[in-house]
C-alpha positions as CSV (number, residue, x, y, z in Angstrom):
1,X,105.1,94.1,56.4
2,X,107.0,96.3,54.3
3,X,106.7,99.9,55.9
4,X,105.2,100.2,59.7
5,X,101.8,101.7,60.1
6,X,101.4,105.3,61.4
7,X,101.5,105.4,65.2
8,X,98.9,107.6,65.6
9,X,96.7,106.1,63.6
10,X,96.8,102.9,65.5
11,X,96.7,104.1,69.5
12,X,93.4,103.4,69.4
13,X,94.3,99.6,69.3
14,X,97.2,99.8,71.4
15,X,97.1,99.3,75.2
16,X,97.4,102.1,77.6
17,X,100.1,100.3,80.3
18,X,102.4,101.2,77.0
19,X,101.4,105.1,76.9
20,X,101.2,105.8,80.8
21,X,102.3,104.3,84.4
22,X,98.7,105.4,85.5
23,X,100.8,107.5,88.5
24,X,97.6,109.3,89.7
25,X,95.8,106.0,90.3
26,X,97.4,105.1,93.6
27,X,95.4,101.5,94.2
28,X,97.1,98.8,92.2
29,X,96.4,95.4,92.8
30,X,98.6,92.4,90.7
31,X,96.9,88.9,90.2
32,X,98.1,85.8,88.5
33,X,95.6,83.2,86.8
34,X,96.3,80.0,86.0
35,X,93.5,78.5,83.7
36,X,91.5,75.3,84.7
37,X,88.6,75.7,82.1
38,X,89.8,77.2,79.2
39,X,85.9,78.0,77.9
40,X,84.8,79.5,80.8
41,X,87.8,81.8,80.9
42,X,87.1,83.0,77.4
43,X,83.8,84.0,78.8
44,X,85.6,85.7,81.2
45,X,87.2,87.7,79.2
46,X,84.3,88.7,77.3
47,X,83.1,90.3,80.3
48,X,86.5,92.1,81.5
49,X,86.2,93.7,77.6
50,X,82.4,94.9,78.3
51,X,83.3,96.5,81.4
52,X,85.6,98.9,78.9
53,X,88.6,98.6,81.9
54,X,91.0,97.9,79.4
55,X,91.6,101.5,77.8
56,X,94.1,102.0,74.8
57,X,96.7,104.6,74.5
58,X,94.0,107.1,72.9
59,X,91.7,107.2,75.8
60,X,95.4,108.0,78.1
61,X,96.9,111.6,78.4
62,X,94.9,113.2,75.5
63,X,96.7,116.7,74.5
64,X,94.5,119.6,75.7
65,X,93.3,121.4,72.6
66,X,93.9,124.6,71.3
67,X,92.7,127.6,73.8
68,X,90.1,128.3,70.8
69,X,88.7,125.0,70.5
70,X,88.6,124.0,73.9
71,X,85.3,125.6,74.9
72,X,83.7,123.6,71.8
73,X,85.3,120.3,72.3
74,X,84.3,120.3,76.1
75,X,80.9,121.3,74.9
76,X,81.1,118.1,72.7
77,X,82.4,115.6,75.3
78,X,81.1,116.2,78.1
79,X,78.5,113.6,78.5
80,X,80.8,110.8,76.5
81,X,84.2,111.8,78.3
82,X,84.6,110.0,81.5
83,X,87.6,110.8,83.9
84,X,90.0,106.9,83.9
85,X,89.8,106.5,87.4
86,X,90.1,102.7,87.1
87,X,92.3,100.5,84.2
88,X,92.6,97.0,83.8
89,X,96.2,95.8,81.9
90,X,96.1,92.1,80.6
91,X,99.2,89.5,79.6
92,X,99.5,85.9,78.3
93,X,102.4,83.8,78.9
94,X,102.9,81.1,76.0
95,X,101.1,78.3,78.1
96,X,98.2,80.4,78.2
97,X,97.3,81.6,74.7
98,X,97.7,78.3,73.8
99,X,95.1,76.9,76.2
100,X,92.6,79.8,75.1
101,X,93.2,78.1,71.6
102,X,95.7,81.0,70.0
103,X,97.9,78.4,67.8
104,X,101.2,80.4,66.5
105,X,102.0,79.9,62.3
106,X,105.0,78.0,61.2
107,X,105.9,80.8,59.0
108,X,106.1,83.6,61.8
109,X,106.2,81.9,65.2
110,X,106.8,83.5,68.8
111,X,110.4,83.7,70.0
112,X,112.1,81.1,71.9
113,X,112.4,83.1,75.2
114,X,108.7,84.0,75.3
115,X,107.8,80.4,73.8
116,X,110.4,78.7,76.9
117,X,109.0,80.8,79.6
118,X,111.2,83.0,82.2
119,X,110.9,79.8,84.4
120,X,112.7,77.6,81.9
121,X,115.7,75.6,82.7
122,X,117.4,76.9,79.9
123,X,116.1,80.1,80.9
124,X,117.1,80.0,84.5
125,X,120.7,79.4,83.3
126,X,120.9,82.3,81.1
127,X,119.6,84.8,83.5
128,X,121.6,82.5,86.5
129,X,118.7,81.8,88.4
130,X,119.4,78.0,88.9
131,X,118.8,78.3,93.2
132,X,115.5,80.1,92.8
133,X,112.9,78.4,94.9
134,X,110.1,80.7,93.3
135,X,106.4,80.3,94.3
136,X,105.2,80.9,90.9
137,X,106.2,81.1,87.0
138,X,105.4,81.0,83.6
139,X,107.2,77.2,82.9
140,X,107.8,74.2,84.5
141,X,111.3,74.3,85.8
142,X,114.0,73.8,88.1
143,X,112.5,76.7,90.9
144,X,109.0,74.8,91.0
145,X,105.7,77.2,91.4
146,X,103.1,77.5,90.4
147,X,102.7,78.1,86.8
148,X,100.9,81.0,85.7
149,X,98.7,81.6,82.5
150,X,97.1,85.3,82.8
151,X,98.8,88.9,84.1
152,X,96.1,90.7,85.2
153,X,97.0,94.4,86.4
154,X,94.4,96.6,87.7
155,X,95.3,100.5,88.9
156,X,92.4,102.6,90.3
157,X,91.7,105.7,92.1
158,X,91.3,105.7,95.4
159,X,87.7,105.2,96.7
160,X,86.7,103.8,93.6
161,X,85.6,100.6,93.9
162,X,87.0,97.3,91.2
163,X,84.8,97.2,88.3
164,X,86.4,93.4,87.7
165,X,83.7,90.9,86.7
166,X,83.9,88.0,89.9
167,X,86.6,85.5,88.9
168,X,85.0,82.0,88.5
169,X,87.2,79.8,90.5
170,X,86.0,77.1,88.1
171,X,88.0,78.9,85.3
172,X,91.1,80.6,87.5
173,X,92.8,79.9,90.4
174,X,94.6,83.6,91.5
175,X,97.6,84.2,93.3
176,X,97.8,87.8,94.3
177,X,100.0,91.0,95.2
178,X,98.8,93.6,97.7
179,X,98.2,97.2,96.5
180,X,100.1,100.4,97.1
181,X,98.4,102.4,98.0
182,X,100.2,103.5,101.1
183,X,103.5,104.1,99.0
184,X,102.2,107.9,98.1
185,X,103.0,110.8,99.8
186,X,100.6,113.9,100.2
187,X,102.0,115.2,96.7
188,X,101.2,111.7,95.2
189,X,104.9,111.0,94.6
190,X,105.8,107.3,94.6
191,X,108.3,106.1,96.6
192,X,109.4,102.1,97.1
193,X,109.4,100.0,100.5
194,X,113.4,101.4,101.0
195,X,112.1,104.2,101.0
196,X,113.7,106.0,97.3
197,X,111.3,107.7,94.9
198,X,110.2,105.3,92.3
199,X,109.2,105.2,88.5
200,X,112.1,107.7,87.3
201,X,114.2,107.5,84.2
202,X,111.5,106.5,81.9
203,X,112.2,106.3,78.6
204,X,109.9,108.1,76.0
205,X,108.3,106.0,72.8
206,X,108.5,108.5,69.9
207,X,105.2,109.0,68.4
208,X,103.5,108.0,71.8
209,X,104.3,110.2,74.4
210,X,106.4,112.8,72.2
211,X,102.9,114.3,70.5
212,X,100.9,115.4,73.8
213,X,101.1,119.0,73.2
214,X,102.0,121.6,75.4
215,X,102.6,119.9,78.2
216,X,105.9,118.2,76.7
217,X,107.4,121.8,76.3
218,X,108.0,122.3,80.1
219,X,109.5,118.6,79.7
220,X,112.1,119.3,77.5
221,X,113.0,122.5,78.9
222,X,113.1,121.0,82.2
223,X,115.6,117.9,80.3
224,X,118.0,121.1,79.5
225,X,119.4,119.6,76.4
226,X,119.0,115.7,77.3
227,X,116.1,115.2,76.4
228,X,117.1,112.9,73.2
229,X,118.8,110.7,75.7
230,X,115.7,109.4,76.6
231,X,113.8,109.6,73.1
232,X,113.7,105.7,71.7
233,X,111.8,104.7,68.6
234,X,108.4,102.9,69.5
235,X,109.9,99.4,67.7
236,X,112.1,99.2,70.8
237,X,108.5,98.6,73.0
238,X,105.4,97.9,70.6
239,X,105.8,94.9,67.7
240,X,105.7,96.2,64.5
241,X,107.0,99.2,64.2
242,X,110.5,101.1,63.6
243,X,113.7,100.2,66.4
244,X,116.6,101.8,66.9
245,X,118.2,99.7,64.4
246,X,115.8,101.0,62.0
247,X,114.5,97.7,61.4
248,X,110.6,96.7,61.8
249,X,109.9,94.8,65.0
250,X,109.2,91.0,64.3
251,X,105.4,90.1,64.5
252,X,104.6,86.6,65.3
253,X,101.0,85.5,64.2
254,X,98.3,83.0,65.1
255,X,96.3,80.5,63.4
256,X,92.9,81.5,62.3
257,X,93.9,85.7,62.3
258,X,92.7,87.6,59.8
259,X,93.0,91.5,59.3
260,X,94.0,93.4,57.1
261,X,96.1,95.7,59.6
262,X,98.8,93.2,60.3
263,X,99.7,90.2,62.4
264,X,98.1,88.7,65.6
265,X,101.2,90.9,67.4
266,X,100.4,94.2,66.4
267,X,100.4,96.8,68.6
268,X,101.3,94.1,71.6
269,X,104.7,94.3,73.2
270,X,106.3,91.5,75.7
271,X,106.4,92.0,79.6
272,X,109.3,90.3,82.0
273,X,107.7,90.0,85.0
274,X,109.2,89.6,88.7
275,X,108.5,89.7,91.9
276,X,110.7,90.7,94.7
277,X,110.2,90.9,98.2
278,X,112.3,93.7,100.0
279,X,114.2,92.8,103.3
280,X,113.6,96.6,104.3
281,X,114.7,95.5,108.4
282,X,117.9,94.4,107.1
283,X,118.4,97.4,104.3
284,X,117.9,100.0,107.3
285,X,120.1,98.0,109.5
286,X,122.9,98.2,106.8
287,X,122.7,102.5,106.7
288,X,122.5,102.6,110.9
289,X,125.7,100.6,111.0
290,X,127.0,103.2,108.2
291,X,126.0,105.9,109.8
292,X,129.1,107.3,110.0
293,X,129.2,107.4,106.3
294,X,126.5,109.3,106.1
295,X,127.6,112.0,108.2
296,X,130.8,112.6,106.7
297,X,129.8,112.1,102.8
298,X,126.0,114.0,102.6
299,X,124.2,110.8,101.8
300,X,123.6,107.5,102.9
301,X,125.5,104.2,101.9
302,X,121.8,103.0,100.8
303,X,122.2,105.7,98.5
304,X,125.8,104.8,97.1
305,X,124.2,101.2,96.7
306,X,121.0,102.1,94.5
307,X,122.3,105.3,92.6
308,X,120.3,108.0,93.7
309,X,119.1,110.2,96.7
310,X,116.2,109.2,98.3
311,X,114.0,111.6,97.0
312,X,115.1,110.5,93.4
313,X,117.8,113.3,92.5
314,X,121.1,112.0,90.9
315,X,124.3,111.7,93.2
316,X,125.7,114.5,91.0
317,X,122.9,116.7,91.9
318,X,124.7,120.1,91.7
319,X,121.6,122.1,93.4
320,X,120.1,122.1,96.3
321,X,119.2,118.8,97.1
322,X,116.3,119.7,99.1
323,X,114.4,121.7,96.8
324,X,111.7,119.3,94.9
325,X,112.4,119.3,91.0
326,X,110.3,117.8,88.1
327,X,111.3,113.7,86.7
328,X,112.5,115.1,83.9
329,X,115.5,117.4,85.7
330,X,115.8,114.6,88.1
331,X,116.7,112.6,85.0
332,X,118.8,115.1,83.2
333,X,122.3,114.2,83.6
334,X,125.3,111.6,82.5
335,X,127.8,109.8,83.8
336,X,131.4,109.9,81.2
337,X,131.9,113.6,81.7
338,X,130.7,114.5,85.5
339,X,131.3,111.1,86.7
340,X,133.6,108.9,85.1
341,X,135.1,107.3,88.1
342,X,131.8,106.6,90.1
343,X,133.1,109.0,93.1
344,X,129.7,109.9,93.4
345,X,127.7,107.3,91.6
346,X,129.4,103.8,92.1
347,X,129.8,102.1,89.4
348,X,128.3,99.0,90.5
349,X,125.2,101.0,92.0
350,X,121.8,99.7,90.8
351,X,120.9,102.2,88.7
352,X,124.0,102.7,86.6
353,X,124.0,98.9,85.9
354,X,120.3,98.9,84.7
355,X,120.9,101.9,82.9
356,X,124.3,102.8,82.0
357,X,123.8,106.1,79.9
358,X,126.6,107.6,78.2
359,X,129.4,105.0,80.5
360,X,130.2,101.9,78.3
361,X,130.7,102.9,74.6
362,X,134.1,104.7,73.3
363,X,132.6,108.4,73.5
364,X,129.2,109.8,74.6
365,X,126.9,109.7,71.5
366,X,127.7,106.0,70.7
367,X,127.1,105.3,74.5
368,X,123.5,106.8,74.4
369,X,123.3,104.9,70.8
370,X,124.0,101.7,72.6
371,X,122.3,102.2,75.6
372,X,119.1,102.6,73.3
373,X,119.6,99.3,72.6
374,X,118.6,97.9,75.8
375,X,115.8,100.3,77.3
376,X,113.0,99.0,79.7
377,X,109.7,100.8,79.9
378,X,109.2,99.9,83.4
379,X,105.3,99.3,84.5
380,X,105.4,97.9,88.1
381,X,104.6,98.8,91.6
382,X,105.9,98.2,95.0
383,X,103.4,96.1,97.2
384,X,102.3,95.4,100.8
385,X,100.4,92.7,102.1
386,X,98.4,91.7,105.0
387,X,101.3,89.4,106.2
388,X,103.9,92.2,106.5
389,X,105.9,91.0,103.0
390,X,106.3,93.6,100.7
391,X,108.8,94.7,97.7
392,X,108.1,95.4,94.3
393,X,106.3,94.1,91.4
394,X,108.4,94.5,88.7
395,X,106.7,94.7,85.1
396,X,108.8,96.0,82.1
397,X,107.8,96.2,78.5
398,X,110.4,95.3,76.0
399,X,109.6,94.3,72.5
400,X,113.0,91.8,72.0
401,X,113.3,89.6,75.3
402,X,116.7,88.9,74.5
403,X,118.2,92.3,73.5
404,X,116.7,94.1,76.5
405,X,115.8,92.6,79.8
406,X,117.7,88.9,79.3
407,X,120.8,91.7,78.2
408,X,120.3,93.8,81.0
409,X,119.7,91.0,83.8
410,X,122.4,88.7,82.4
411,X,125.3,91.2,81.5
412,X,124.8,94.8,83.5
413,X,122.9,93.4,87.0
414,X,124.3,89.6,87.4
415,X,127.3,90.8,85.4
416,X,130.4,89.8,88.6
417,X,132.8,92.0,86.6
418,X,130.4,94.5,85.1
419,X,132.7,97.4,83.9
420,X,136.1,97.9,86.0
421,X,134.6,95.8,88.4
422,X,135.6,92.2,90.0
423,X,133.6,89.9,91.8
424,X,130.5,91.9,92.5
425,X,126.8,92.0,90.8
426,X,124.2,94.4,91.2
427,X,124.0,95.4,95.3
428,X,120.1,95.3,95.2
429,X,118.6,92.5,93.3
430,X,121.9,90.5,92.4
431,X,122.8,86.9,92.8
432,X,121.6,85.4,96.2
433,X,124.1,82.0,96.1
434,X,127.2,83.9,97.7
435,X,128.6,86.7,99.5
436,X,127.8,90.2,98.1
437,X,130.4,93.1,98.3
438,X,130.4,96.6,97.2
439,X,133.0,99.2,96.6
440,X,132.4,103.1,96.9
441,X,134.9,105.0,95.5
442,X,136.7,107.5,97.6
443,X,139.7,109.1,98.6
444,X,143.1,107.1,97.7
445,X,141.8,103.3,97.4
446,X,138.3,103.3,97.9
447,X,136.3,101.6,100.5
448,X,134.5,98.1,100.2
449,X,131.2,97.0,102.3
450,X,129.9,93.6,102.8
451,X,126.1,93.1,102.0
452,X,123.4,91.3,103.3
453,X,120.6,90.2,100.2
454,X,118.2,92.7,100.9
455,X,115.9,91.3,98.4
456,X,114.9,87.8,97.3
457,X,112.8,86.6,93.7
458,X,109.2,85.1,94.8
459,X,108.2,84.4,91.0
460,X,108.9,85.3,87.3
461,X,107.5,85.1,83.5
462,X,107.2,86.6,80.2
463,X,103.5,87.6,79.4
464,X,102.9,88.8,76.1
465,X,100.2,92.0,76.0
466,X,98.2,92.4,73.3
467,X,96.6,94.9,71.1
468,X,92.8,95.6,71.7
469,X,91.4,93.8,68.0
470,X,93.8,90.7,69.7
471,X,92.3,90.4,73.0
472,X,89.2,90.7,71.6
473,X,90.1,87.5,69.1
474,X,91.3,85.3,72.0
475,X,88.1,85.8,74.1
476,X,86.3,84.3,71.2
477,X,88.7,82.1,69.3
């Protein structure tokens, strides 16, 4: 492809995970397939596309009209217009489009960390995973597991009962996550099992979530001149379109694919997947016996670790840090000019590493360039289950493995001498195979904390989600 197709004229084709978190449905439930009769899980397939669970980005978020046509286009919708009170999100690690008889081409093949799989030992060495003991993956490979074919991510409203066809256990054996459902406060704000507000600091795909109309005016305002900062071109997320290196997004294609629209890859995008289960005793333990921090400094040393306040303002907050604000002023702010030093946001804290800002490059704009660069559009949930274990389900969508979350994971979180830094990785979800430090800067010197791991890996893989004309070509290939 020479020239990218017009966004908008292809939502209808693109999934909605990569238009919307789906924040008012507060039921989510996570299972992994792994495929034992490739035919009859075709057939499922068929049946999850009938049930019309799977929604595109057109049927997410549509702008309200105009005041004067609103009357007539209610008028006109409102026996075809249903409410989405339950959606259905699908992936395929390499292992499993292959066993559903999806063949890549020689000419324009899938790329080597999707093809390896997250569980890899080439991959575990790049993102230093090599003493993982994992209980599933996408790959054969040194942390064992099971291996994993299918994603299958299901958000509903609460009360409303699965519309999932029965999963055959002739086709699928399922490992599954618990739902979330208790993670929602009375305002239906999100908040993870240590207890910080959750889904923040999104970034927004031009053409997909810059065009809905009125409602992105109080946004921006709200952004008070930042807004841009979070603004990334839709090549960074979906395949085939413009990055921010102005570059069309490479689209791998299948065997036996034929349209007229593009490659197999289209409108997909690539998903790193983890699993994490949160030591929440031991986090809480860590704050009591810093208590004293606390009192002296305003906010907790849980806080210093993961970046933010609790309720999901920025360390810097200059207002009132009790009064609720929108995501979009929580997300308003930068680190060179307000904080270079990390005196109020560490510079190892969790949320500077994953997302450095305007911090690493040699002035701000080429910062927020770079930064660009290595964007997640993040897509999980946090989890409980009947057993007591519960964490979060990590899901981001990234269109170059490599560039974005193997970057990311491998040289801002695992990253033992990530900026100024020296012998420490990310506090939250760093390296488990040796003793874990962290310094909060302060008066003269500084102060350094030992940590427990307050979070360990269960399972990992790369899924690759696909447009709606694709899924619809693997449950009949």
């Amino acid at each position: 492809m020479k020239h990218a197709p017009r966004l908008s004229e292809q939502s209808h084709d693109i999934q909605g995970i990569l238009k919307s978190g789906f924040g008012s449905l507060t039921v989510s439930r996570f299972r992994l397939l792994t495929i034992h009769d490739a035919k009859l899980a075709k057939a499922w397939l068929a049946q999850l596309l009938a049930t019309g669970l799977i929604v595109s980005a057109e049927q997410v978020g549509k702008p309200k009209p105009a005041k004067e046509k609103q009357e007539k286009q209610e008028k006109e919708e409102k026996e075809e217009k249903k409410p989405v009170d339950a959606v259905v999100s699908i992936g395929f690690t390499y292992s499993g489009l292959v066993k559903l008889g999806c063949q890549e081409t020689s000419d324009h093949p899938f790329p080597t960390p999707f093809r390896s799989g997250m569980g890899s030992e080439l991959r575990a060495k790049l993102l230093r995973d090599e003493y993982r003991q994992w209980t599933w993956t996408d790959h054969e490979g040194p942390g064992g597991g099971a291996v994993v074919h299918i994603l299958l991510a299901e958000w509903r409203r609460r009360g409303v009962a699965s519309g999932l066809p029965p999963i055959n256990p002739s086709a699928f054996s399922v490992i599954e996550a618990g739902d979330d459902s208790d993670f929602f406060d009375g305002d239906g704000k999100l908040s993870e099992p240590f207890g910080f507000r959750d889904g923040l600091a999104q970034p927004v795909i031009r053409g997909l979530r810059d065009q809905d109309g009125g409602s992105l005016t109080q946004v921006r305002a709200d952004a008070a001149g930042f807004y841009d900062d979070r603004l990334v071109e839709p090549g960074e997320f979906i395949l085939g379109y413009r990055n921010e290196y102005d570059e069309l997004t490479f689209c791998p294609n299948v065997q036996g694919w034929a349209s007229a629209s593009g490659r197999f890859t289209l409108n997909g995008s690539y998903l790193a997947v983890r699993q994490f289960e949160q030591n929440v005793t031991a986090f809480r333990a860590f704050e009591a016996a810093h208590s004293d921090f606390e009192a002296a400094n305003g906010v907790s040393a849980g806080e210093k670790l993961m970046g933010r306040r609790k309720n999901g303002l920025p360390l810097s907050w200059k207002g009132d840090p009790t009064v609720p604000v929108s995501d979009s002023a929580a997300d308003a702010f930068r680190y060179r000019v307000e904080d270079a030093n990390g005196f109020m946001c560490p510079k190892g804290a969790h949320v500077r590493r994953s997302n450095p800002r305007d911090s690493l490059g040699i002035d701000v704009q080429s910062s927020i360039k770079s930064s660009k660069l290595h964007r997640l559009l993040r897509r999980g949930r946090p989890y409980a289950e009947a057993s007591g274990r519960q964490g979060i389900f990590f899901i981001a969508c990234n269109a170059d493995l490599e560039r974005q979350f193997e970057f990311i994971h491998q040289r801002w979180l695992q990253n033992r001498r990530f900026g100024t830094l020296e012998s420490q990785d990310d506090p939250i979800v760093g390296s488990q195979s040796c003793p874990k430090a962290f310094t909060i800067p302060g008066e003269a010197s500084g102060s350094e904390v030992s940590l427990q791991h307050f979070t360990e890996t269960l399972g990992g893989g790369y899924f690759f989600l696909p447009g709606i004309a694709a899924l619809k070509f693997i449950a009949r290939v």
